[in-house]
TORBADREN-107767 format. One record per residue (C-alpha): residue in three letters; x, y, z. Coordinates in steps of 0.02 Angstrom, whole numbers, plus 32768, in hexadecimal, padded with zeros to 4 digits. Last residue first. Example, Ala and Ser with C-alpha at 12.3 -4.5 7.8 and 13.67 -1.06 7.14 Angstrom:
SER82AC7FCB8165
ALA82677F1F8186
end
This chain:
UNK787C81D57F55
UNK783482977F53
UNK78A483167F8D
UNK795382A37F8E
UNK7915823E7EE7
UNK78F382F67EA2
UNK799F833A7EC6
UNK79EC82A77E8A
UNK79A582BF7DED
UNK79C583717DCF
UNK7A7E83517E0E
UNK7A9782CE7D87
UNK7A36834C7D07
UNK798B833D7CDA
UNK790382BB7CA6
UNK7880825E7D15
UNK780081BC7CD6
UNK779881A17D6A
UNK775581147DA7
UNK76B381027DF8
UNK768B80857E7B
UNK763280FB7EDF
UNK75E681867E94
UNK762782347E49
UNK75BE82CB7E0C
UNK75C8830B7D66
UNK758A83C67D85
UNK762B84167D46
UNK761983B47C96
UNK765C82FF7C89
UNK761682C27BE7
UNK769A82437BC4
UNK764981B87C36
UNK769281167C06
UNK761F806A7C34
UNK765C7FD67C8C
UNK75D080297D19
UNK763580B97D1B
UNK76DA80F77CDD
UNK76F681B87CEA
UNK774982277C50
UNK77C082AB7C56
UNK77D182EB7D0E
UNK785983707D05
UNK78DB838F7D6A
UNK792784437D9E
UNK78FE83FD7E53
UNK789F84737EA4
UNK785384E57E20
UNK7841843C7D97
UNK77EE83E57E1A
UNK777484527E4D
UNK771A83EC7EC3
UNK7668843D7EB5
UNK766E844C7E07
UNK76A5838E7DE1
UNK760083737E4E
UNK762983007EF3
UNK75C782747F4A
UNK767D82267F24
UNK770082827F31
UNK775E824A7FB8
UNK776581857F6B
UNK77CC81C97ECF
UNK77F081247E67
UNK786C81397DEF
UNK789A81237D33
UNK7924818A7CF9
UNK795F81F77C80
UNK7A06824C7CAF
UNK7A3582E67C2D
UNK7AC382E07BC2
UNK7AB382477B84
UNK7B0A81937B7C
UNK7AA2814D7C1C
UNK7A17812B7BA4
UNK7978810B7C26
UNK79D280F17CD5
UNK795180877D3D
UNK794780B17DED
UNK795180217E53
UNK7A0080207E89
UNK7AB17FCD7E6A
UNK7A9D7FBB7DB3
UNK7A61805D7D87
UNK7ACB80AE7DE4
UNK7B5D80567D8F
UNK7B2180937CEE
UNK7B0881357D2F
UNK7BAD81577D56
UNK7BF380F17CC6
UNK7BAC81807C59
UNK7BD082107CBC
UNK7C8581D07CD3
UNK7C9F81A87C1B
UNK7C5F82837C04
UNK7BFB82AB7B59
UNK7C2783497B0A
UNK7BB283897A84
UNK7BE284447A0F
UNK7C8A84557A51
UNK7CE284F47A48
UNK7D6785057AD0
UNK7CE585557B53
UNK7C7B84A77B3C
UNK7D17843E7B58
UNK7D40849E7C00
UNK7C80848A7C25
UNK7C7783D57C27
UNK7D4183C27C79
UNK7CE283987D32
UNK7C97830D7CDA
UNK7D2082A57CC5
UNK7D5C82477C32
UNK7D1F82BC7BAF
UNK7CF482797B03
UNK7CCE82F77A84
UNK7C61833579F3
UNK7C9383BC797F
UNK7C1A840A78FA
UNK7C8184357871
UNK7C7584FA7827
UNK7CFF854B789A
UNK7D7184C3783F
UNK7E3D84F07868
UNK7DFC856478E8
UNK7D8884F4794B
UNK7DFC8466792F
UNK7E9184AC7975
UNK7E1884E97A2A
UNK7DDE843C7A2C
UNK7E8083DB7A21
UNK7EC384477AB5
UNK7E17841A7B1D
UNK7E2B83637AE4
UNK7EED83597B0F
UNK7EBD83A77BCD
UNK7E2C832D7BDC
UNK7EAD828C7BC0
UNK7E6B81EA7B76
UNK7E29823C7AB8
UNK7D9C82247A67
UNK7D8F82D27A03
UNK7D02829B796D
UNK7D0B832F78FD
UNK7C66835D787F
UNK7C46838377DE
UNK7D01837977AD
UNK7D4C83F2773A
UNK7DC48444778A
UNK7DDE839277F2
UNK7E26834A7752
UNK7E9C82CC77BE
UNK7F2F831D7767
UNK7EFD83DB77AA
UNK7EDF83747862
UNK7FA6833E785F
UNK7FCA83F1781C
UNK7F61844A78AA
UNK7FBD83D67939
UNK7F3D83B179C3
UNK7F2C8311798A
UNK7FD682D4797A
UNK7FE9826578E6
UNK7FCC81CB7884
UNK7F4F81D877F9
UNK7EF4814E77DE
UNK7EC980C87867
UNK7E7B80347867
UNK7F087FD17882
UNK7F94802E78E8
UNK801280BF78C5
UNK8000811D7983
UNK7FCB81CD797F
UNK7F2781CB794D
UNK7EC381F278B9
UNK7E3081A27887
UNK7DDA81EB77DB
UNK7D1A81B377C4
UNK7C8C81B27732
UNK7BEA816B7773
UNK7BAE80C77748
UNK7B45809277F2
UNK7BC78012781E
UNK7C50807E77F4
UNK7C0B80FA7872
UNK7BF4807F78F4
UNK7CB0802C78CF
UNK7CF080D978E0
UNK7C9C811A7984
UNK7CE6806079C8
UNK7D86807B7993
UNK7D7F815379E3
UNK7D3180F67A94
UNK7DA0807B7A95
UNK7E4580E17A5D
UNK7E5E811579BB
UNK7E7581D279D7
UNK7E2282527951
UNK7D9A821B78EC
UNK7D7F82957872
UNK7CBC827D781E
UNK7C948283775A
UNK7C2682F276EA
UNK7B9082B8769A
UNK7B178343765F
UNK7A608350764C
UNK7A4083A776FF
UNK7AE484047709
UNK7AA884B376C5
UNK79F584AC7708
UNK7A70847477BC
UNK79F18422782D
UNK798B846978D2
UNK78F28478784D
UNK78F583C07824
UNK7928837B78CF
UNK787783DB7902
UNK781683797898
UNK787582D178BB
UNK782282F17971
UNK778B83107938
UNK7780827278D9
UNK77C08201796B
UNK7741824D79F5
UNK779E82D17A57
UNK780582F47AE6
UNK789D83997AC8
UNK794583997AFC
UNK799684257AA0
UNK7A5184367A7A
UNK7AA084E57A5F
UNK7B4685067A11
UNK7B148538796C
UNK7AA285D57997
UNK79ED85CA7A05
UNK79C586647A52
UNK797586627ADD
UNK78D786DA7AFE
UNK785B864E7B1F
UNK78B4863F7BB4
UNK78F485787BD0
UNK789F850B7C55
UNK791D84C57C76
UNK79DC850A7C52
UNK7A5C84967C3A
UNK7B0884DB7C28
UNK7B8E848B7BDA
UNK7BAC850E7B46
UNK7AE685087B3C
UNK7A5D847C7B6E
UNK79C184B27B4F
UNK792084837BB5
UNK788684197B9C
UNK784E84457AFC
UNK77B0840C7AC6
UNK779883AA7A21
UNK76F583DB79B6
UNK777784147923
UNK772784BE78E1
UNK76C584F7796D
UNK773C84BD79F9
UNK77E984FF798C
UNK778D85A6797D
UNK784B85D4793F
UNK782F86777979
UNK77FD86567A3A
UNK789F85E47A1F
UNK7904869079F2
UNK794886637954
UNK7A0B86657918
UNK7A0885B678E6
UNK795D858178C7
UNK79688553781D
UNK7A01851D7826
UNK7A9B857377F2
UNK7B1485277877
UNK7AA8848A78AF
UNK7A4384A77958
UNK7A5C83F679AE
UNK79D3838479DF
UNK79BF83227A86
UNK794E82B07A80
UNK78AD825F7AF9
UNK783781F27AA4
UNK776281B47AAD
UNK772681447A2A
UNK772680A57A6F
UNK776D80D37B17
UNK7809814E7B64
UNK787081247ABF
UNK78FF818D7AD5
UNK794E81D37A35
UNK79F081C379BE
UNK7A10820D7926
UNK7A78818A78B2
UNK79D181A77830
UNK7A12825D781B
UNK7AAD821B77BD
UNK7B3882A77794
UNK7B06831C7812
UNK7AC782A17884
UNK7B72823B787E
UNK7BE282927909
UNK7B3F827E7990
UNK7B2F81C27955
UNK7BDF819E7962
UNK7BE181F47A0A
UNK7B60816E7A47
UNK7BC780E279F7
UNK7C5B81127A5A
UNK7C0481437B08
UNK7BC7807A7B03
UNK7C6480407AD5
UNK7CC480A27B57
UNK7C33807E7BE9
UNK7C5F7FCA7C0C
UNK7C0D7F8B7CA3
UNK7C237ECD7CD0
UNK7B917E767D56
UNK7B937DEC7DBF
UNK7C6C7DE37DC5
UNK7C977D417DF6
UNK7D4B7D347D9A
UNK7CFD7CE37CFD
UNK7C9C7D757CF2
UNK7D417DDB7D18
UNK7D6E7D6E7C77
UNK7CCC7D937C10
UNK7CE67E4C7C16
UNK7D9B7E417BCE
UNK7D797E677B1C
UNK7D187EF77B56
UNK7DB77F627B82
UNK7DA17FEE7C04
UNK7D3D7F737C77
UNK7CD37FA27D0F
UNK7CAC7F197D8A
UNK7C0F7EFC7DEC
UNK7BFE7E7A7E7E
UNK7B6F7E4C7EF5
UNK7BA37E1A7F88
UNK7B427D7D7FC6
UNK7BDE7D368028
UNK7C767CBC801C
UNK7CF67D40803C
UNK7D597CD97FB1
UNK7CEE7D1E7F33
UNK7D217DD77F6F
UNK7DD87DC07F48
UNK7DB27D6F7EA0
UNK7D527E197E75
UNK7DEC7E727EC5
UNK7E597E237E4E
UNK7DE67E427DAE
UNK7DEC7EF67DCC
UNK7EB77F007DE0
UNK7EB87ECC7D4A
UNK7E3A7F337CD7
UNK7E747FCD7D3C
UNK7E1A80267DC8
UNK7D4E80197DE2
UNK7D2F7F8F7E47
UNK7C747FA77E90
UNK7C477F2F7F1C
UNK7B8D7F117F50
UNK7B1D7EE97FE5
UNK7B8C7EF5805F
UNK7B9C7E8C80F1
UNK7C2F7E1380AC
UNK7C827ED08079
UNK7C7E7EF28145
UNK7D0A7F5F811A
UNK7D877EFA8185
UNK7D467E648120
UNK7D957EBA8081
UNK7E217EE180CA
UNK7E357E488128
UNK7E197DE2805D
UNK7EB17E568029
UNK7E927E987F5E
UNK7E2B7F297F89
UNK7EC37F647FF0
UNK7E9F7FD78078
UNK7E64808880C4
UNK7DAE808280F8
UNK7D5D812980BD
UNK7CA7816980CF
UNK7CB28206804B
UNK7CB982C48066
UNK7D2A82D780FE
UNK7D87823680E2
UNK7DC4824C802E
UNK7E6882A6805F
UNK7E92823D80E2
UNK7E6381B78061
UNK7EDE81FC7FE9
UNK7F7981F08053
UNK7F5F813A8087
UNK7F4080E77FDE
UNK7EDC80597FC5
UNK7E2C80B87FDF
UNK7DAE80567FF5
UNK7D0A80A67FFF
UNK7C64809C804B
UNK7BB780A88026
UNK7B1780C1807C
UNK7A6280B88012
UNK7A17816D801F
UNK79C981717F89
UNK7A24822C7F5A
UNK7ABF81E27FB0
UNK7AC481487F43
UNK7AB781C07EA8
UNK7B4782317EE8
UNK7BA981857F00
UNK7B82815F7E69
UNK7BB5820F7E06
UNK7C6881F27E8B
UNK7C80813F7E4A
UNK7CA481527DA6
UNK7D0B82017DD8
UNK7D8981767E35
UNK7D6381407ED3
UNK7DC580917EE0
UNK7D6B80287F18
UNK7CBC80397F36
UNK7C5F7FE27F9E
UNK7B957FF97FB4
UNK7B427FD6805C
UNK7ADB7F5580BB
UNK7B3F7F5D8157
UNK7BBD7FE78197
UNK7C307FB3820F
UNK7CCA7FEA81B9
UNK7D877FD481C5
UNK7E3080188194
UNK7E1080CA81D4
UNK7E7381668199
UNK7EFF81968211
UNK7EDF82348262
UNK7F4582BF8239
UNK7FB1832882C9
UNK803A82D382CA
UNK804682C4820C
UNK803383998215
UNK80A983978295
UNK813783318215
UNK80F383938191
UNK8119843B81DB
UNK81CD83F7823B
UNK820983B68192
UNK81FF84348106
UNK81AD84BB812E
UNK821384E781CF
UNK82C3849881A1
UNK82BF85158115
UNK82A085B281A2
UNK834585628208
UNK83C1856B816D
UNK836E861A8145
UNK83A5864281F9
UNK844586058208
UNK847B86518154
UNK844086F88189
UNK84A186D2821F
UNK854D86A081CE
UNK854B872A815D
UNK853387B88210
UNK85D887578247
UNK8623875B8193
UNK85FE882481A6
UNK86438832825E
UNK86E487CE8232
UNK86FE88568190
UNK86E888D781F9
UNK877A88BB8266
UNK876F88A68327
UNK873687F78349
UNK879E87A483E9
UNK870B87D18470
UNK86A1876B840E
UNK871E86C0840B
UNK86DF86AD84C0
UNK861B86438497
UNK85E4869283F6
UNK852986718422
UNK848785EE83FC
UNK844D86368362
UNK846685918319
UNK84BA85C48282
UNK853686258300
UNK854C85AC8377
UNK8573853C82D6
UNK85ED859A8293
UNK864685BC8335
UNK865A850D835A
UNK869A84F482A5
UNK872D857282E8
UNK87568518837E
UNK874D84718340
UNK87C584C08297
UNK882D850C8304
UNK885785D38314
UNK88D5864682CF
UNK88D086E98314
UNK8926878F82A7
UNK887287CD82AB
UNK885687FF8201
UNK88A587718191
UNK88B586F08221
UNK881A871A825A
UNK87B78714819E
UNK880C867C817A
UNK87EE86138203
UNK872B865881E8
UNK873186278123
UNK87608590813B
UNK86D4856C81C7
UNK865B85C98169
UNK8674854380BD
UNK866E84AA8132
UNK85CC84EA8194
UNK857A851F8105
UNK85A1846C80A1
UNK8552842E8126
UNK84B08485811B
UNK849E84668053
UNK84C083BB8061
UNK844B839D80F6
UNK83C683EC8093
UNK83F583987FE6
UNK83E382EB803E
UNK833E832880A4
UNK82F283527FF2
UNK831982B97F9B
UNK82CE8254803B
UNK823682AB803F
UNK821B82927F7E
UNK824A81DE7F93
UNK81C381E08014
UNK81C7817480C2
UNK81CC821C810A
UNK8140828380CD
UNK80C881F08102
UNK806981DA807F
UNK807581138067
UNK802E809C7FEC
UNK800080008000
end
């Protein structure tokens, strides 16, 4: 495991080498030069004990002991008032950087190794996966606990999360969490490590459900093999959705919607450049009398906004989620499209090859439209090698006159830095683009994206989904659709609760009676037993299963 402590560091220990380096080759150097200095100007010649003891009382601040009364010139006082300033500066670096951290270490508590919590959730480690669960687990108020293999980080984590620092992989560890008590175990670090601590928890012997997250599919059926009860691979699933998003200008049958019921969907539709509606108010686009859908709220440059002023504009980097019957839906695609790009057939940029970028360009060759990968590493599949964020490697991938830009990179900062090239190389693409936390949504937005989709939203709310009983409808969006039960609002009108006030959620449909209510007006009241279909961002959501679940 790993250690903090500021001494057992190599760091520590580099520092502490130069320190003591630095402080005795003071004393040497003063003690040469203060034999010198009273032979020279004092006519006294001194030994080296006595002399280095001088030094030293002097670094120390301690005194001059008899050798005082001997200094007359001026050069003795001036390599006295040397040696002090030197003394003291010697004595202000000890400060910071050993007797600070060594009372700070004093002072911390260790974090705790075990747990008596019962019927909880594990997970191990907390990455930003399992921070969007662990915000969902909070919201439904099911207990959860982490394991945190190294020391330093759950100090850090223990004021926000409940912490047990140990190894996932050590069958005490685990039992010193009470994991043969819990009611799941989440292993969320590398494909590996994941598949040990699902054979760690087997040999617990107890009814512990187990989930493991995979970065490569191929290896899903071996931490099946291992125990695990249920595998979560987001990357593929975030890949093919991003296809879809880079496609739609090119192929409008690639769009992508929520079927709610029958007839009954949920999308999220993006303002072409030169639409119809680009540039229009949404009071002036009369998008209700000329479509039928109804717009939810907006998304724009990684805000959402709900419900949106009839006064917004709507311009190329707006996305609208709107509910709708199938035909009014396609209605509304039609006017949000490019007139200029609607009967042409450009190609998409795929730039970076990893899972998510191979599996955006196996969906878009599977649905016929026109790609370029280029990544950095020569490898099958891909066709121009180069760096991403370099404006000649992009120029040779045709990204000037790509329709759209699929950024699917592993690193935020290299996606926000490949944004900001492509945005001025092709102003006129529409650029889509994997983040890999959430946190980096609005950074990406700022640099000129027109979609960004974060992995950690996505497997988020894929593990939630698993691990509770709210059912995650199309975890690859940017707004949570879920399926819940809301027990505190029933014997309550939709106007009386105000969901969308409270909780900046909004109740889409409700299912009764195997039935789907989508005429939920302010008077709909709800009953027992219903279920109701709720959209909104993660927070939205969690707000309204803390208010009303």
């Amino acid at each position: 495991m790993a250690d903090g402590s500021a001494w057992s560091s190599t760091e520590a220990r580099r520092r502490l080498g130069i320190y003591l380096a630095v402080a005795l080759g003071a004393v040497g150097f003063y003690t040469i030069l203060y034999r010198w200095t009273l032979a020279t100007f004092e006519g006294i010649s001194v030994g080296w004990i006595e002399a280095m003891h001088v030094v030293v009382e002097t670094f120390t601040t301690t005194g001059y002991g008899e050798d005082a009364g001997l200094w007359n010139a001026p050069p003795t006082f001036l390599l006295s008032m040397a040696m002090q300033f030197t003394g003291v500066a010697l004595i202000f670096t000890t400060l910071p950087l050993f007797v600070v951290p060594l009372v700070e270490r004093a002072l911390e508590r260790d974090p705790p190794t075990e747990s008596s919590l019962t019927d909880h959730v594990i997970v191990t480690p907390l990455t930003a996966h399992g921070e969007i669960l662990i915000n969902e687990l909070r919201s439904k108020d099911i207990p959860h606990l982490v394991i945190e293999p190294d020391r330093e980080r759950a100090r850090e984590l223990r004021n926000d999360y409940e912490i047990v620092h140990g190894d996932p992989e050590s069958v005490a560890d685990l039992r010193a969490a009470n994991a043969d008590e819990a009611v799941a175990l989440v292993a969320d670090s590398d494909d590996r490590t994941n598949a040990s601590v699902i054979l760690t928890a087997e040999q617990l012997d107890a009814d512990v459900r187990l989930v493991s997250l995979v970065e490569e599919p191929e290896v899903a059926d071996y931490h099946r093999y291992a125990g695990a009860d249920d595998v979560v691979s987001p990357r593929q699933l975030l890949g093919e959705s991003l296809a879809r998003k880079a496609a739609s200008p090119i192929n409008p049958e690639s769009e992508e919607a929520v079927l709610i019921g029958d007839d009954f969907e949920v999308a999220e539709v993006l303002i072409h450049p030169d639409s119809e509606l680009e540039g229009r108010t949404i009071a002036d686009g009369e998008i209700g009398r000329r479509t039928g859908a109804d717009i939810i709220g907006i998304w724009s440059r990684g805000e959402f906004v709900t419900p949106p002023s009839p006064a917004t504009v709507l311009d190329e980097r707006t996305t609208l989620l709107v509910t709708g019957h199938e035909d009014q839906v396609a209605r509304l695609r039609e006017l949000a499209r490019s007139e200029a790009r609607r009967h042409r057939r450009g190609r998409v940029v795929v730039a970076g090859y990893g899972e998510v970028g191979s599996t955006a360009a196996d969906a878009l060759a599977d649905a016929g439209v026109p790609h370029v990968v280029l990544d950095s590493e020569e490898k099958p599949g891909v066709d121009i090698v180069g760096d991403v964020t370099d404006y000649e490697a992009l120029e040779r991938a045709g990204v000037a006159d790509a329709e759209s830009v699929l950024i699917a990179l592993d690193d935020d900062t290299t996606a926000i830095f490949a944004t900001l090239v492509v945005e001025r190389l092709a102003p006129g693409a529409e650029i889509i683009v994997r983040a890999n936390d959430a946190a980096s949504v609005k950074k990406i937005y700022r640099a000129g994206a027109e979609y960004v989709l974060a992995l950690s939203t996505v497997s988020g709310r894929m593990l939630a989904s698993n691990l509770t009983d709210e059912e995650v409808i199309a975890p690859q969006s940017q707004i949570e659709i879920v399926r819940v039960d809301a027990p505190r609002l029933v014997g309550t009108s939709l106007a009386e609760a105000d969901v969308r006030a409270r909780t900046g959620s909004t109740v889409l449909a409700v299912e009764r009676d195997d039935e789907l209510r989508t005429d939920v007006g302010p008077d709909f009241r709800i009953r027992s037993g219903d279920t109701l279909v709720v959209a909104g961002t993660d927070e939205a959501v969690n707000a309204f299963n803390e208010r009303y679940g």
